[in-house]
C-alpha positions as CSV (number, residue, x, y, z in Angstrom):
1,X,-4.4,26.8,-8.3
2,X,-2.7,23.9,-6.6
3,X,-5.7,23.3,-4.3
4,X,-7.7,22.8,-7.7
5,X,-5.6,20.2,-9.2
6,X,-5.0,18.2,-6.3
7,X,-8.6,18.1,-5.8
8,X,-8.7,17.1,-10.0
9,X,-6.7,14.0,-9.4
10,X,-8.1,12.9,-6.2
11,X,-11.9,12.8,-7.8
12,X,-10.1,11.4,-11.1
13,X,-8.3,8.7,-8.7
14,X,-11.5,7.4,-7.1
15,X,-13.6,7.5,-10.5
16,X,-11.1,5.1,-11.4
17,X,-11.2,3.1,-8.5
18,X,-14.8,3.0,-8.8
19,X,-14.7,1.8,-12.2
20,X,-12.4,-1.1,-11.0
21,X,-14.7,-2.3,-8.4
22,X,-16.3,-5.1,-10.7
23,X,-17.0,-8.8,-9.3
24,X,-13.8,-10.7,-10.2
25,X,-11.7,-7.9,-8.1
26,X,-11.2,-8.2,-4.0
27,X,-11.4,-5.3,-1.8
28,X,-9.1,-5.4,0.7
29,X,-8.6,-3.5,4.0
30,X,-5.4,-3.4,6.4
31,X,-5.2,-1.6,10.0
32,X,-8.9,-1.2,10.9
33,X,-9.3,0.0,7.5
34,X,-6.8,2.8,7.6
35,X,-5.4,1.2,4.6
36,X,-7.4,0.0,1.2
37,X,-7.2,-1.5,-2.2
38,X,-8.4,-3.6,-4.6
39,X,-6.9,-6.8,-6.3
40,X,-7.9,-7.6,-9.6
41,X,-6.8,-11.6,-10.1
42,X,-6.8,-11.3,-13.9
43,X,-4.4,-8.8,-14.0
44,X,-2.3,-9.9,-10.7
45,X,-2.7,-6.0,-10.0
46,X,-3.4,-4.5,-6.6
47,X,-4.2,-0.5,-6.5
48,X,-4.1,0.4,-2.6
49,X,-3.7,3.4,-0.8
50,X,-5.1,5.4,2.0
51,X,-8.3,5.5,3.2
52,X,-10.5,7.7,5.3
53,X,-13.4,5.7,4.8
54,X,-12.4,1.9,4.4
55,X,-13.7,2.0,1.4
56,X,-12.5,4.8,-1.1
57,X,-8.2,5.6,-0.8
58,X,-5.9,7.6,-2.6
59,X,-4.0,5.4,-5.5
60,X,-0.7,5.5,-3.7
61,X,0.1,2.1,-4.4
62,X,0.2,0.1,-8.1
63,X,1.8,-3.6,-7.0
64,X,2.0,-6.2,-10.2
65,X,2.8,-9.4,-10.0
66,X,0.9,-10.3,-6.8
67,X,-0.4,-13.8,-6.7
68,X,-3.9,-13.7,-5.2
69,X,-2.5,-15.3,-1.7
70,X,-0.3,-12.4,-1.3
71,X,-2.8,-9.8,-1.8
72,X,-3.2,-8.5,1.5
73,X,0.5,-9.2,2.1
74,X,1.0,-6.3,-0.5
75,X,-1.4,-3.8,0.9
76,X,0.5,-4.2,4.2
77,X,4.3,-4.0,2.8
78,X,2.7,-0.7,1.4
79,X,1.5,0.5,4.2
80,X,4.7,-0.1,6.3
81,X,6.5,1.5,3.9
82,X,4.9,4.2,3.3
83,X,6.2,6.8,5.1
84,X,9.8,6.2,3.9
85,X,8.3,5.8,0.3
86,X,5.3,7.6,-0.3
87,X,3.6,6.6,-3.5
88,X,4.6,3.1,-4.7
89,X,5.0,1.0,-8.0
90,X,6.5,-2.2,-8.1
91,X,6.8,-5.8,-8.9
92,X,5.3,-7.5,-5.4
93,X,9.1,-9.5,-5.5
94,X,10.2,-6.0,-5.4
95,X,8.4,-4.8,-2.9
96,X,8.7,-7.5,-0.7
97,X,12.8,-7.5,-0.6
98,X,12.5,-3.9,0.3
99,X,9.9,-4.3,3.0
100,X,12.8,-7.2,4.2
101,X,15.4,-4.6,4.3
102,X,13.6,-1.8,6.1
103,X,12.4,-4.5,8.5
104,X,15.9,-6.0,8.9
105,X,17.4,-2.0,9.2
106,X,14.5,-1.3,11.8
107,X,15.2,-4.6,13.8
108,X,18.4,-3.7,14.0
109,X,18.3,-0.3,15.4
110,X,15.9,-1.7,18.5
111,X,18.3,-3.8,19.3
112,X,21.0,-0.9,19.8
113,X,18.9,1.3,21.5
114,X,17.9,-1.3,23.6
115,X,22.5,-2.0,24.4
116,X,22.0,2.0,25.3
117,X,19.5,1.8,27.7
118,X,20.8,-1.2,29.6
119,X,24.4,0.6,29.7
């Protein structure tokens, strides 16, 4: 039963995504096009996720806010967090303080292994 409602949402997910795809809204693609989304400019909205074609993806991320020049910045904050995150739904000033400290945490924890390895 599970199987079947996943499956639900996932063809409900890109109907919407296909019904965004109008001309005023940018597709956008990050890491060879591992990653996708679309950004609407009216709206300030961009819907990302991933994808297994570079051109459909899972709605795992909603990011408002985003000014059109940091667009593609948003997709990849999204994608670098993902793993820690999973799905995602904030304010891109949000977003981007939390990508900040997950890249300070992560810069920080090279640098000690790195103090272990030359002990």
């Amino acid at each position: 039963m599970n199987n079947i409602i996943h499956e639900a949402v996932d063809v409900q997910g890109l109907a919407a995504n296909i019904e965004r795809t109008n001309e005023n809204s940018q597709k956008l693609s990050y890491d060879g096009g591992n990653w996708a989304g679309i950004y609407d400019p009216e709206t300030k909205v961009m819907s990302g996720g991933y994808s297994s074609d570079g051109e459909t993806f899972d709605d795992d991320f909603r990011i408002t806010d985003v000014d059109e020049e940091n667009a593609l910045d948003s997709l990849r904050f999204c994608a670098g967090l993902y793993s820690e995150y999973g799905t995602i739904a904030l304010p891109f000033g949000e977003l981007k303080v939390a990508y900040e400290v997950v890249c300070h945490r992560d810069a920080i924890l090279h640098s000690c292994e790195e103090c272990l390895f030359e002990e």
